[in-house]
C-alpha positions in Angstrom: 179.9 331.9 76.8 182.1 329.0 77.2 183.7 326.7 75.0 183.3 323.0 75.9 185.6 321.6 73.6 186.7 320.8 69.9 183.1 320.5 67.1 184.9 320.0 64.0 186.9 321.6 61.1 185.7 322.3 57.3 188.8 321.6 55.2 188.4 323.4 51.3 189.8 320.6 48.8 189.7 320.4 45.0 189.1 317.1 44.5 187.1 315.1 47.0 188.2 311.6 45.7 191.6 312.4 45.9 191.3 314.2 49.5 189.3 311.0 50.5 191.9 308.8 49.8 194.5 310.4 51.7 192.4 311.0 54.8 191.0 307.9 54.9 194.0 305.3 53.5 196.9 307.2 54.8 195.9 308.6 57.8 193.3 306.3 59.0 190.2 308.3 59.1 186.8 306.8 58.9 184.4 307.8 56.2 181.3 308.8 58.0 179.3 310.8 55.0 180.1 311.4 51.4 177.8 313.8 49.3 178.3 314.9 46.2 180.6 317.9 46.8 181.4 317.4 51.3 182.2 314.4 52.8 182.5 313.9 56.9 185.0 311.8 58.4 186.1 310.9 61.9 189.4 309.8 63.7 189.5 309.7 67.3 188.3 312.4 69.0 188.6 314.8 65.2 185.5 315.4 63.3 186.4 317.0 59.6 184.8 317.9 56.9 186.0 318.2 53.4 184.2 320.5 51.1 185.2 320.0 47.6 185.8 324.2 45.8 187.0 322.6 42.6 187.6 325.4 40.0 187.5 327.9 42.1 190.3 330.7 42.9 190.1 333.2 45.2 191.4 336.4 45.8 194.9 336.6 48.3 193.3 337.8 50.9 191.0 334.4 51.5 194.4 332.8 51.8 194.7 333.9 55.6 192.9 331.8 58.0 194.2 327.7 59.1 198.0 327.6 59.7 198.1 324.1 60.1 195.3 321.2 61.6 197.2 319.1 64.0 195.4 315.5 64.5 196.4 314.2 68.3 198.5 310.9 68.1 199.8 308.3 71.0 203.5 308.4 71.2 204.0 305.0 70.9 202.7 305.2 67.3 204.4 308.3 66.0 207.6 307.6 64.4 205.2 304.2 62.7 203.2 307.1 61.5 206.0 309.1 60.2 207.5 305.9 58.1 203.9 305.9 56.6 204.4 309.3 55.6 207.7 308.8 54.2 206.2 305.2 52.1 204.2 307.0 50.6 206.0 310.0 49.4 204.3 312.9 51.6 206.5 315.5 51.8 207.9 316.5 55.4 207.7 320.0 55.7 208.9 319.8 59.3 209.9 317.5 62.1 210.0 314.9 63.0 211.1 316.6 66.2 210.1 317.1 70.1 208.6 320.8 70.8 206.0 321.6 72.6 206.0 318.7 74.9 205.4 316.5 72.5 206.5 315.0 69.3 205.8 316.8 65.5 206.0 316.1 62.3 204.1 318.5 59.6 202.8 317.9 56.0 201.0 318.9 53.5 197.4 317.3 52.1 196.9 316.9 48.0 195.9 320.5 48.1 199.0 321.9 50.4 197.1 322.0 53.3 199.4 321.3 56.4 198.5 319.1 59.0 200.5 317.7 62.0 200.7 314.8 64.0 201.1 315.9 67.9 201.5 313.7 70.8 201.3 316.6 73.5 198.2 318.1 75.4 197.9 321.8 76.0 199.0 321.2 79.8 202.4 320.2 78.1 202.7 323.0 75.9 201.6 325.2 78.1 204.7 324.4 80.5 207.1 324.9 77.8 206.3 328.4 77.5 206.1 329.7 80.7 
């Protein structure tokens, strides 16, 4: 088996209006697909689903799985994507800073989950921890 590269990433929300708005205003995505409960959306090279779960809790050990979804992002727009962030009152929950050869800033969505804007490559990370 071999991978070939990234397919796409289901993101559990608990309100798909509200999820749509901030992946499509704030960040730029494109709405490809909205059902009733899923919607698909695209940016760049990043394929995502969001699957509404509204009213539903689950037990602590569903919480393990995604640390963070990191959405690729030219350099010369980062710290313009940052003061969009700030505009609109996302919290920072780290960065903006350089690590990993590139630059980072981490948030969270409407339903905590954190994402991060990256302007490094796997080459380049993979350097810094050698």
């Amino acid at each position: 088996m071999k991978i070939t590269g990234f397919n796409h990433l289901t993101i559990r929300v608990s309100d798909l209006q509200q999820s749509l708005a901030f992946y499509c205003d704030l960040l730029g995505m494109r709405l490809v697909h909205q059902g009733r409960t899923d919607a698909y959306l695209e940016g760049g090279n990043a394929w995502v689903c969001l699957l509404e779960k509204s009213g539903h809790t689950q037990p602590e050990e569903l919480w393990l799985g995604i640390d963070h979804v990191a959405f690729s992002i030219d350099e010369q727009d980062f710290a313009e994507a940052v003061q969009v962030l700030q505009e609109h009152r996302v919290p920072i929950i780290r960065g903006p800073f350089e690590r990993g050869g590139g630059l980072s800033v981490q948030f969270p969505d409407p339903d905590g989950t954190v994402l991060e804007l990256f302007t490094g490559s796997l080459e380049k990370r993979m350097k810094n921890w050698k």
